[in-house]
C-alpha positions in Angstrom: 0.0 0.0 0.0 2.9 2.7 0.4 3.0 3.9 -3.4 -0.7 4.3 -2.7 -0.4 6.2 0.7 1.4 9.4 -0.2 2.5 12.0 2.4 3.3 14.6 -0.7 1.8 16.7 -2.6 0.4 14.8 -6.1 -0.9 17.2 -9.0 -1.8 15.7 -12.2 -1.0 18.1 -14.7 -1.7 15.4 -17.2 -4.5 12.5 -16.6 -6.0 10.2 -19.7 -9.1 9.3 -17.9 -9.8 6.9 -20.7 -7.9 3.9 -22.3 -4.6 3.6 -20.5 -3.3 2.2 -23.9 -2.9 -0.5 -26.0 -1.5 -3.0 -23.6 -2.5 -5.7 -25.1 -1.5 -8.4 -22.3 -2.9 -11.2 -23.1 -1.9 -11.3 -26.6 1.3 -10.3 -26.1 2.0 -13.4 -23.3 1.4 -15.6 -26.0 1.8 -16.3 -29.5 -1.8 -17.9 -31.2 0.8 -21.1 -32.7 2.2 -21.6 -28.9 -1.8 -21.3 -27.7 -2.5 -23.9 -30.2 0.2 -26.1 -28.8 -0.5 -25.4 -25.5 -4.2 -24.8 -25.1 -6.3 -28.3 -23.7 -7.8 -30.4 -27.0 -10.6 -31.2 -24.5 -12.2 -30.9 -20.8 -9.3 -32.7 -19.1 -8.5 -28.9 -17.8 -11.4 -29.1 -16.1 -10.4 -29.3 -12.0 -13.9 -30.5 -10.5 -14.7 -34.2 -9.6 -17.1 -36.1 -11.9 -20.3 -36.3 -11.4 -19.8 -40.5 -10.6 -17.1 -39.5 -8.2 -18.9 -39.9 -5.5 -15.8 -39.9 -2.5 -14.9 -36.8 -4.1 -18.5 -34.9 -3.9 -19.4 -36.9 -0.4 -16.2 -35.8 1.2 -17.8 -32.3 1.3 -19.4 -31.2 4.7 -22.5 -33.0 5.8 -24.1 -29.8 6.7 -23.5 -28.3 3.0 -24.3 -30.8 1.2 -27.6 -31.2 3.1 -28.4 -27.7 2.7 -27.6 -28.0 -0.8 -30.2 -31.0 -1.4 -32.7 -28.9 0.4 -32.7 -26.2 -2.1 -32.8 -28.7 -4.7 -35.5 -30.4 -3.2 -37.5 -26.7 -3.0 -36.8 -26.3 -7.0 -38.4 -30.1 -7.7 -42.1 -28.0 -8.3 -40.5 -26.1 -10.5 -43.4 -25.7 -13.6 -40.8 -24.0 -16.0 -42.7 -21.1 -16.1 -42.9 -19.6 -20.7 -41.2 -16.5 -21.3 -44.8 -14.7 -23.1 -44.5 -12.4 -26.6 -46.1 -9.8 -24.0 -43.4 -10.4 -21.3 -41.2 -9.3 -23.8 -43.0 -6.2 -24.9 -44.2 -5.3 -21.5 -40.0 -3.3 -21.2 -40.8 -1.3 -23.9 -44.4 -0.7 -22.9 -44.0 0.4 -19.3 -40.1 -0.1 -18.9 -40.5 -3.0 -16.1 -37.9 -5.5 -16.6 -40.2 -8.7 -16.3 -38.9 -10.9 -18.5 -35.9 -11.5 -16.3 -38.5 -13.0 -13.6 -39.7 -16.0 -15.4 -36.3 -16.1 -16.9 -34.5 -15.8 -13.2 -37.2 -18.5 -11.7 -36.0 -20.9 -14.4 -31.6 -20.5 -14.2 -32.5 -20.4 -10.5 -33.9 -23.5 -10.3 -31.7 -25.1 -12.6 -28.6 -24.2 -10.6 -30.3 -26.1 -7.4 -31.1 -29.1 -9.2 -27.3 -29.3 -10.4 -25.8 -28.8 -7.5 -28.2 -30.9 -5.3 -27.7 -34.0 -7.7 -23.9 -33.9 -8.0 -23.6 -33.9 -3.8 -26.5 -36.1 -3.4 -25.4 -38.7 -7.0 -29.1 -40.9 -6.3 -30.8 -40.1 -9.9 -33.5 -38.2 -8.4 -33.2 -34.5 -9.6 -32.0 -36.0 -13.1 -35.9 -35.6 -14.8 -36.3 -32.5 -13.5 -32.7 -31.5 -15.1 -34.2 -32.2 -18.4 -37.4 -30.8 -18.1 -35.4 -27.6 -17.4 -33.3 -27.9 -20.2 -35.9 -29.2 -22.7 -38.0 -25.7 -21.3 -34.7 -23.3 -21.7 -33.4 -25.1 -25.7 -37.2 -24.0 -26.8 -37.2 -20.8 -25.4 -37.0 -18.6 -28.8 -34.4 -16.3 -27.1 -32.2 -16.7 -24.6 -31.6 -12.8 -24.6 -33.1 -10.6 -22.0 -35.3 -8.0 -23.0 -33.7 -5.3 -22.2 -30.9 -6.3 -24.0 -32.6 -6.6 -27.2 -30.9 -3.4 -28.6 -28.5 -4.8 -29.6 -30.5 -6.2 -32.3 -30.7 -4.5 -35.5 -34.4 -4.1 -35.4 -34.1 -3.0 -31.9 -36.6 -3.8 -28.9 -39.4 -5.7 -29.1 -39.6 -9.0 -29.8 -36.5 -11.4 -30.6 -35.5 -11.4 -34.0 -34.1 -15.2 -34.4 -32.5 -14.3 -37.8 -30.3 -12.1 -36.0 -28.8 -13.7 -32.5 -26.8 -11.4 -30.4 -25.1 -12.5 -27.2 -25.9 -10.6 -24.3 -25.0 -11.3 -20.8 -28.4 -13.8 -19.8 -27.6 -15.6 -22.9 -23.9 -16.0 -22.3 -25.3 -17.3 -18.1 -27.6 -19.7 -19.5 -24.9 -21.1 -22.6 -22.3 -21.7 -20.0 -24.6 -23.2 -17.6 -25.9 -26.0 -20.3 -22.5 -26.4 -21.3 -21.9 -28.0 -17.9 -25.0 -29.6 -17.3 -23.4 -31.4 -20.4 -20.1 -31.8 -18.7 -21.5 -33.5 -15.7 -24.7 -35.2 -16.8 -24.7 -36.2 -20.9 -24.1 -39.9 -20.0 -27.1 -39.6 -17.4 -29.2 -38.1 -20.4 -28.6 -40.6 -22.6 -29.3 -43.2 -20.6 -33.1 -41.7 -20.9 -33.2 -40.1 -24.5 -29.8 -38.6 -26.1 -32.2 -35.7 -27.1 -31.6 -34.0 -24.5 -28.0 -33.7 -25.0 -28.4 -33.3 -28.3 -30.3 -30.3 -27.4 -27.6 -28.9 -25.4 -25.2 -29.1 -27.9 -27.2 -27.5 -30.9 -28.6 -24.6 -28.8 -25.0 -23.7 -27.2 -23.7 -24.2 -31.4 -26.0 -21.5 -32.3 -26.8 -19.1 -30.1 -23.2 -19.0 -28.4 -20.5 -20.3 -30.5 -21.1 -19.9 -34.0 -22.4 -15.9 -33.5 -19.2 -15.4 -31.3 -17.6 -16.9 -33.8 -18.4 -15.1 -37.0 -19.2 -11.5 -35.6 -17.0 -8.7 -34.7 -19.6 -5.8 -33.9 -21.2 -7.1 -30.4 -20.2 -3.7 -29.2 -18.8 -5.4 -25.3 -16.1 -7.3 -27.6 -14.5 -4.1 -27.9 -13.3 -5.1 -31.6 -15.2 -1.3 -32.6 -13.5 1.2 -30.5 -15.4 2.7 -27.8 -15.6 2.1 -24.0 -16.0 -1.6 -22.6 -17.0 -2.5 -19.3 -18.4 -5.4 -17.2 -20.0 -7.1 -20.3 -16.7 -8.1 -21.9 -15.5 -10.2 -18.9 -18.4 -11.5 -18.0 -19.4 -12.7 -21.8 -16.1 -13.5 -22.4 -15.9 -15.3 -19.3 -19.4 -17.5 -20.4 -17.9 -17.7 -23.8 -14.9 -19.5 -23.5 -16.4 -22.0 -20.8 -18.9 -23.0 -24.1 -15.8 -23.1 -26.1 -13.7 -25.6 -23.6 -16.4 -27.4 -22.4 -18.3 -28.0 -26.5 -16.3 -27.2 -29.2 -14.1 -30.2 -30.4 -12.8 -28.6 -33.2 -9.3 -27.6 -31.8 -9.0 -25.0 -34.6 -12.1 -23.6 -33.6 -10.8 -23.8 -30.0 -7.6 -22.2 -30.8 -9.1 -19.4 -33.4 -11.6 -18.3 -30.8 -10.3 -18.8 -27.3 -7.4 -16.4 -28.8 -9.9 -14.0 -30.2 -11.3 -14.1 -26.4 -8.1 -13.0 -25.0 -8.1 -10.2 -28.3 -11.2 -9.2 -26.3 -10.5 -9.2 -22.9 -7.2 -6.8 -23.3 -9.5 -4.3 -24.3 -10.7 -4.8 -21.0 -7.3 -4.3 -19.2 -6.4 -1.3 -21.7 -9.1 0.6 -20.6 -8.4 1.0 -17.5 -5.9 3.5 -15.6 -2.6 1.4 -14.2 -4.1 2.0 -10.5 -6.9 -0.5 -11.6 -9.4 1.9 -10.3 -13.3 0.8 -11.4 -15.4 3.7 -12.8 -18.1 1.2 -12.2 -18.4 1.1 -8.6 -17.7 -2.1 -5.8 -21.1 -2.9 -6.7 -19.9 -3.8 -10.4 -16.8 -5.0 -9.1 -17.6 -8.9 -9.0 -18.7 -8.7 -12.7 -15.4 -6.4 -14.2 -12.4 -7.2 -11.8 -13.8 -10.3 -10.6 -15.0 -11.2 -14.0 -11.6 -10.6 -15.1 -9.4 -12.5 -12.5 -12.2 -15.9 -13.4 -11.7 -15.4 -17.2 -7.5 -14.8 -16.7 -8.0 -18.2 -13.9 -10.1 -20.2 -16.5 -7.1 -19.4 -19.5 -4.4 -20.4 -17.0 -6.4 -23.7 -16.5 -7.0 -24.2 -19.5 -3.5 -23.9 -20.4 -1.6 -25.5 -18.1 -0.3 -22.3 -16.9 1.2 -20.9 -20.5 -1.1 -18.5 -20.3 -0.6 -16.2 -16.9 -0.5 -12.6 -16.5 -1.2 -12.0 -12.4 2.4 -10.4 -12.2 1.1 -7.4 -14.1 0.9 -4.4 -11.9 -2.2 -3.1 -13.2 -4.2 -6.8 -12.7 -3.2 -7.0 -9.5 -4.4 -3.2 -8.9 -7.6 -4.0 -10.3 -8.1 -6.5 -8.1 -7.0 -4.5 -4.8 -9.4 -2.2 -5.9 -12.1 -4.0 -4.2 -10.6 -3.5 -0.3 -9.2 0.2 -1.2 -13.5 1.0 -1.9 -14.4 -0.8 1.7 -15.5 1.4 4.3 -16.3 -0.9 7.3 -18.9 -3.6 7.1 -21.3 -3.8 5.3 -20.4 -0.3 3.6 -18.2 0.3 0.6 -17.7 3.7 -1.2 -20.7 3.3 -3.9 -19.8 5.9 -6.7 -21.7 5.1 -9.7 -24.6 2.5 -10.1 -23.8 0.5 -6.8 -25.6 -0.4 -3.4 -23.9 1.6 -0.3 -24.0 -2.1 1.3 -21.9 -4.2 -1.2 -22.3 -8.0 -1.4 -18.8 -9.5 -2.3 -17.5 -12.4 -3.8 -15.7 -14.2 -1.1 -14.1 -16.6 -3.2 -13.5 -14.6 -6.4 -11.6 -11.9 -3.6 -9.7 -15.1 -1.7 -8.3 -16.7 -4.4 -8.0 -13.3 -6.6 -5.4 -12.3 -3.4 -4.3 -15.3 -3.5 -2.5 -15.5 -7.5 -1.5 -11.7 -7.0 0.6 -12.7 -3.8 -1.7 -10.1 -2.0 -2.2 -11.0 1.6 -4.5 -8.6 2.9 -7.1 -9.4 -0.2 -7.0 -13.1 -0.2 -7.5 -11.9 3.8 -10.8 -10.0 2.9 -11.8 -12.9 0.9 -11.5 -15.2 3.9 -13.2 -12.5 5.9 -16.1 -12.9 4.2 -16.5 -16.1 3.8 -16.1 -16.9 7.4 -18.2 -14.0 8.3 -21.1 -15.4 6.0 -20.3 -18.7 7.3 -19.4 -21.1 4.1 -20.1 -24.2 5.5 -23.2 -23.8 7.2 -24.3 -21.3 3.7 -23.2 -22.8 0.6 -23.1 -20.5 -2.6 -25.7 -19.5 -5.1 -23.7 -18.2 -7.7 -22.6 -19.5 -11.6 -22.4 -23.6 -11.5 -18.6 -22.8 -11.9 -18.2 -20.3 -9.3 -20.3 -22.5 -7.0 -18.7 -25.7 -7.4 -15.2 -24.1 -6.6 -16.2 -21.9 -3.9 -18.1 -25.3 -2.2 -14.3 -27.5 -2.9 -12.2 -24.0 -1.5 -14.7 -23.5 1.6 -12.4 -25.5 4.0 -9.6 -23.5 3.3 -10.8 -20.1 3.3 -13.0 -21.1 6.8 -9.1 -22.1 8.4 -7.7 -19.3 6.5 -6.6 -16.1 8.5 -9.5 -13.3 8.3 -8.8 -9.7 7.4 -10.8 -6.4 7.4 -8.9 -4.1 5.1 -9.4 -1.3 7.1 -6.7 0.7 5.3 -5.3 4.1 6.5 -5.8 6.2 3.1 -5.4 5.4 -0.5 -5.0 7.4 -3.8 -5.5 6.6 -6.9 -4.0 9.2 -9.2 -5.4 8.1 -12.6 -8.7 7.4 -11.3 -9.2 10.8 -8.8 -10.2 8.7 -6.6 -9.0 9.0 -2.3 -10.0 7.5 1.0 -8.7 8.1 4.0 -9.7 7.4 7.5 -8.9 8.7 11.2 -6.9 5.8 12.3 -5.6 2.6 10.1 -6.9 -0.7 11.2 -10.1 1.2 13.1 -13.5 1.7 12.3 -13.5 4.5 14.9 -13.4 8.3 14.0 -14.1 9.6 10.5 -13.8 7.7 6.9 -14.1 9.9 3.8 -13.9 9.0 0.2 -14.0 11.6 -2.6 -13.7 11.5 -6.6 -12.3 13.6 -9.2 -13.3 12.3 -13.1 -15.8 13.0 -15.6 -19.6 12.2 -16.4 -19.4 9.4 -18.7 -17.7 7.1 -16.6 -19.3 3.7 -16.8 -22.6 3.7 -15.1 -22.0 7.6 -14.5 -24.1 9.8 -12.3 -23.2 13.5 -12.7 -21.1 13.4 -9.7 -17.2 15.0 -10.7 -16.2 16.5 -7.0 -18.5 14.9 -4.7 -17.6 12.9 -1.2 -19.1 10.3 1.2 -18.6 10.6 4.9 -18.7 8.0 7.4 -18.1 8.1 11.2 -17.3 4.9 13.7 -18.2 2.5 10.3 -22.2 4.5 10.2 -23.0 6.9 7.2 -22.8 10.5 7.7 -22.8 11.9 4.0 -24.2 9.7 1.4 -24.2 8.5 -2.1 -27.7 7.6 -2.4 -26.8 4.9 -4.8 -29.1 3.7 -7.6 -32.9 2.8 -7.9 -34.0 -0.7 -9.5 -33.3 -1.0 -13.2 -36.0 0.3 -15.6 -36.2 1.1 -19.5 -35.3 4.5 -18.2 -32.0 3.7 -16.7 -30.5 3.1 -19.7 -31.7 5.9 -22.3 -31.6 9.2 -22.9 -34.2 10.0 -19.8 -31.2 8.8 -17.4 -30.4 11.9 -15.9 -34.2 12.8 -15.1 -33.8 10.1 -12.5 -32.7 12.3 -9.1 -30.6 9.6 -7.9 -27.8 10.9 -10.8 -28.4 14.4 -10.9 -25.4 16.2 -9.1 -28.1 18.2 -6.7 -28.6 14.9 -5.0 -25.1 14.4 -4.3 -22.8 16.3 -1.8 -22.2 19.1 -4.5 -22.9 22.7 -4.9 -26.0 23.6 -7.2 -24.8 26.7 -9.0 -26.8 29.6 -10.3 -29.7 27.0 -10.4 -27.6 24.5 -12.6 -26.6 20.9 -11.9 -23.8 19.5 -13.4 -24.2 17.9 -16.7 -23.4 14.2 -18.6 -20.8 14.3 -20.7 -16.8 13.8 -21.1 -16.3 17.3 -21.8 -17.6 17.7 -17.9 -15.1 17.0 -15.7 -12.1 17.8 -12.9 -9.9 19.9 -13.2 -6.3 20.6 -11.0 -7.1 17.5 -8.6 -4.4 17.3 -6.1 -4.1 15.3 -3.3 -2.1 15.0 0.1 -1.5 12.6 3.4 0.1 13.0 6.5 -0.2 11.9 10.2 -2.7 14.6 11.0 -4.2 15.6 7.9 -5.5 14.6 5.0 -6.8 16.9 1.8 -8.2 16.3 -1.7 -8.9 19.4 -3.6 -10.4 19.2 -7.3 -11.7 22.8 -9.1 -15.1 21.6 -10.6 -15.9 24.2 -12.1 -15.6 22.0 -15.6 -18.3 19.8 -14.7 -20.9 22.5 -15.1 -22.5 24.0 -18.2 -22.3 27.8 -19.8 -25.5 28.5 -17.9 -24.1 28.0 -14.5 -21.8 31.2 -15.4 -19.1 29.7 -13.1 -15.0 30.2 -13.3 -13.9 28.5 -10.8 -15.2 26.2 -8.0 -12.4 25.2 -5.8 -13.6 22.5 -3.3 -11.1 20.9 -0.8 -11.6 18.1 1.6 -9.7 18.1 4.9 -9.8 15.4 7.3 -8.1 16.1 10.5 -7.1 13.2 12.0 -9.4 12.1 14.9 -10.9 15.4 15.1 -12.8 16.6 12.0 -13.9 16.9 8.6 -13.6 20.0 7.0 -15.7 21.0 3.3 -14.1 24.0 1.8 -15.7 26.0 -1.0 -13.8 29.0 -2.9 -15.3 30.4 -6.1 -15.4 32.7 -8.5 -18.7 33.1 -10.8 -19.1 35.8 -13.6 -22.5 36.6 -12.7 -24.4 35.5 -9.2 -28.1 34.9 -9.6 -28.8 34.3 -6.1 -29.9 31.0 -6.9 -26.3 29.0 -5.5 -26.5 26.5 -2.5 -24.8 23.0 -0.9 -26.9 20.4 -1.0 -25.6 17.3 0.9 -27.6 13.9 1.4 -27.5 11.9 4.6 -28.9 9.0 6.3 -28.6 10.8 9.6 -31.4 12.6 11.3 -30.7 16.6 10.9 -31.9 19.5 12.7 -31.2 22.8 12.7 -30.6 23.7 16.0 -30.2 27.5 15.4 -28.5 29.9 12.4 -24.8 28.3 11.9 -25.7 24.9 13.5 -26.9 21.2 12.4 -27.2 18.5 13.7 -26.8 15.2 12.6 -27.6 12.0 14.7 -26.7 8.8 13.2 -26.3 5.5 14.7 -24.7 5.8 17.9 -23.3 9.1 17.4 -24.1 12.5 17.3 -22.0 15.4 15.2 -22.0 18.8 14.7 -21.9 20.3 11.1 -21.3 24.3 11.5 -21.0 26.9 8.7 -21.7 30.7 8.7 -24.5 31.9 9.4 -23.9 35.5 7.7 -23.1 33.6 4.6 -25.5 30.8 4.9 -29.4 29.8 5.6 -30.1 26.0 6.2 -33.3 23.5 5.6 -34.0 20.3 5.0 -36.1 18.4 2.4 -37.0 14.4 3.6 -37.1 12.4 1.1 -39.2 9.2 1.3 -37.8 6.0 0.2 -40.0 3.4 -1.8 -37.7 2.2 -4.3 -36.3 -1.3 -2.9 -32.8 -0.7 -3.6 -32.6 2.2 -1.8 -34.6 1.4 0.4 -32.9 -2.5 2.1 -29.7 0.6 2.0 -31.4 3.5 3.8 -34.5 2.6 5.4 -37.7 4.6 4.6 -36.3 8.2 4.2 -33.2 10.0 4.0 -32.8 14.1 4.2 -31.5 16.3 1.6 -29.5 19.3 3.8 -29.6 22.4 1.4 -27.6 25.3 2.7 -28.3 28.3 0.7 -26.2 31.0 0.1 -27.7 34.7 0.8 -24.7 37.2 -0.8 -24.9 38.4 -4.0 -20.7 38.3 -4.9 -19.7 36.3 -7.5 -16.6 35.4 -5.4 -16.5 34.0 -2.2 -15.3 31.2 0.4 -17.5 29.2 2.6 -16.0 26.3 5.0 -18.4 23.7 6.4 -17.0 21.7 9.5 -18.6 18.3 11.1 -17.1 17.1 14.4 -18.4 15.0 17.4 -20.8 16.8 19.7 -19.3 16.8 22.9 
């Protein structure tokens, strides 16, 4: 952590808050004739037990492996529920997302009745197997949607003569492909239709689209920003490839055109490995990325390894440097405040980078949730290692990152907290960047406050996914507009989407006492908020208090200029110059001037779930409003325990 803890002074005079550059990792570890020589002809790669060893799968806990028949025991009613022409429709009618629930019921139950009949090996869940394959090989789509815009006819219905891969597709292809793996000869034993079924449906709508098209725009192939999608198809990709394709050209050609793909992944981002996407995204783009760099080294026999790059091993670190205190991780972008983790992904992630304190966190987490009395839910691949690695990680020592400060210079992103190794005292976490980040919410400048591991200052996070989410109606939603983050509203204007909006002069420094992060983001507002510069500096004093310092210059003052902050705490005004904010076992003091300043407070009621199983049934919108008329000025804002 020391190159990431500075006690200087870091200005970034120059920042490409894009593509790092053309890397190229992957294809430069390895030559496509040394992949072909290298790469397995067929599933002996594979690391998990078959499905007729049963001293293998029996040697698992009794108390998982009952558990785990349970669950497949409650998916044995399972009806198989059709995916409707109007279930389809219904996104673009009203914007509701319900195709993913029938959808979700079925890949739900299918993952129960997989796991339950490898641990339990008696036959019983094997006709229900098929009935939920026969159901998912004559769905006409496999593609959520919401997805379906990636379609050249757009949304609506599924156009069959034009099969895209999205990322429900790519689950459900890598999830048949090892129901194949484990249970073909079982199959056959009944009717080798089934596997027949299996290995048409994977041919064509997986392999032979991934095969022969360049423009799925996550492949990267077109120029343009990637994120989560590309790891997590590619991931689902390559397991149909290993696992089905006996064609070892075919193998070769494509597994290398996967790796082609995935270092547009890595080139994107900055060396620090900081995610624009948020912890929340973080299993599905790092994680994603360490399970598809795992999966290659597998799959051949180690020729292929690149965990001694500096920038994979930052993007995996990336996940403890975001962690607040449990459950809370620093949520810029589209993520939950309360972050659910991948234990195992994190442990073993640590654990190929030589990283002690994250394969640390990822046995924190699994012993916290218990692995042997919970057993996973996740992808059949995920699950079946995490169930075979749940021994070691429960014996393996724990960890809570609770990390002093870090800064991540291409990223503008800082944390830093009163006392390393504590949840006591202050945590803040602050961002420099742009709005278009992945996920983005207009949001260049803001911070998050925390205080004895409790939220003080907020990032409200995201609502559940709609039609609107995703179009050109994104930034009506409040939840991304910079007036409902801890930012100024100037003249009446909120910051606004785009890469042209961002940070500028971002500096940052660390010391014993004090901590700072400054950033002018003035850029990150349009002409009509008529602002020259809007210098805002963080100061954390050390065990005593946080400090919010504003210093602007406007060419014209409207009146119309005030803080807004959001917080999870109760606040009162207790009098001109004084609020209070009472959180969780704590109270503080949040003063500014009252010569300068008037304060209210707007409750806002929560009914969305997301936000809600986050912040209860209301948070509070603090608006301090300024009262002067100068278009330059300086206002300081300080929150410290009552005493």
């Amino acid at each position: 952590m020391k190159s990431f803890c500075l006690s200087v002074v870091i200005s970034l005079i120059t920042l490409n808050l894009f593509a790092a550059g053309e890397r190229n990792l992957l294809e430069r570890s390895i030559s496509h004739d040394r992949l072909a020589q290298t790469l397995a002809g067929g599933t002996e790669w594979v690391q998990f037990p078959a499905y007729h060893d049963r001293q293998a799968w029996e040697s698992l806990p009794s108390e998982v492996r009952d558990a785990i028949i349970l669950r497949g025991e409650e998916a044995l009613p399972c009806n198989w529920p059709v995916i409707t022409a109007t279930d389809y429709l219904e996104f673009t009618r009203s914007g509701n997302r319900i195709t993913g629930r029938p959808q979700g019921e079925r890949m739900q139950a299918l993952r129960k009745l997989i796991l339950a009949e490898l641990v339990e090996g008696k036959g019983r869940f094997i006709d229900p197997l098929m009935n939920g394959v026969w159901a998912v090989c004559e769905q006409s789509s496999w593609v959520d949607a919401a997805h379906l815009y990636m379609q050249k006819k757009g949304f609506g219905l599924p156009d069959a003569d034009d099969i895209v891969i999205d990322l429900t597709a790519g689950d459900i292809g890598a999830m048949l492909s090892w129901i194949h793996y484990f249970f073909a000869p079982e199959f056959d034993k009944v009717s080798p239709f089934v596997s027949e079924a299996i290995r048409r449906n994977v041919r064509t709508r997986i392999l032979e689209p991934y095969y022969t098209r360049n423009d799925l725009w996550w492949m990267g192939f077109g120029g343009g920003m990637v994120n989560n999608w590309n790891v997590w198809v590619n991931h689902n990709v390559m397991q149909c490839i290993l696992l089905m394709e006996t064609d070892r050209a075919k193998r070769t050609d494509n597994i290398y055109k996967a790796m082609r793909s995935i270092d547009k992944f890595i080139n994107f981002y900055p060396d620090d490995g900081g995610c624009d996407e948020g912890p929340g995204y973080w299993g599905h783009a790092g994680g994603k990325l360490f399970e598809d760099l795992e999966l290659l080294y597998l799959a051949t026999d180690g020729n292929v390894n690149i965990f001694d790059s500096e920038v994979v091993k930052n993007i995996g670190r990336y996940i403890y440097r975001a962690y607040i205190a449990d459950p809370y991780f620093v949520n810029f972008a589209d993520a939950s405040a309360k972050g659910h983790m991948r234990a195992g992904v994190v442990y073993r992630y640590g654990k190929a980078i030589g990283d002690d304190l994250m394969q640390g966190f990822g046995a924190f987490h699994a012993q916290k949730r218990n692995l042997l009395a919970n057993p996973p839910t996740e992808s059949v691949e995920a699950s079946i290692r995490e169930l075979f690695d749940a021994r070691e990680m429960m014996a393996a020592k724990s960890v809570e990152p609770l990390i002093g400060e870090c800064w991540l210079p291409g990223s503008q992103y800082a944390t830093a907290r009163d006392r390393a190794h504590s949840r006591n005292g202050f945590f803040f976490a602050a961002k420099g960047g742009y709005n278009d980040e992945s996920h983005n919410h207009n949001d260049v400048g803001t911070c998050v406050l925390y205080y004895n591991g409790a939220p003080v200052l907020i990032d409200v996070g995201v609502a559940t996914y709609t039609r609107q989410t995703f179009s050109d109606e994104r930034y009506a939603i409040w939840t991304m507009q910079s007036g409902y983050h801890n930012l100024p509203v100037i003249n009446g204007t909120d910051q606004k989407y785009g890469k042209q909006y961002r940070a500028r002069g971002v500096t940052f420094k660390s010391g014993a006492k004090t901590v700072e992060f400054s950033v002018d983001i003035a850029g990150a507002y349009p002409e009509e908020a008529k602002v020259k510069t809007w210098k805002r500096n963080y100061t954390l004093q050390r065990g005593k208090s946080f400090i919010i310092d504003d210093r602007y210059e406007l060419a014209e003052n409207s009146g119309a200029t005030s803080l807004s902050f959001m917080t999870s705490c109760r606040a009162t005004v207790l009098k001109p110059g004084i609020v209070m904010l009472e959180g969780d076992g704590f109270s503080l003091e949040l003063s500014y001037s009252a010569s300068k300043i008037t304060a209210r407070t707007e409750e806002i009621e929560i009914t969305d779930g997301n936000l809600k199983s986050a912040w209860g049934d209301r948070i509070t919108r603090l608006r301090l409003d300024f009262t002067g008329k100068n278009p330059g000025g300086s206002n300081s804002i300080v929150i410290k325990p009552k005493r």
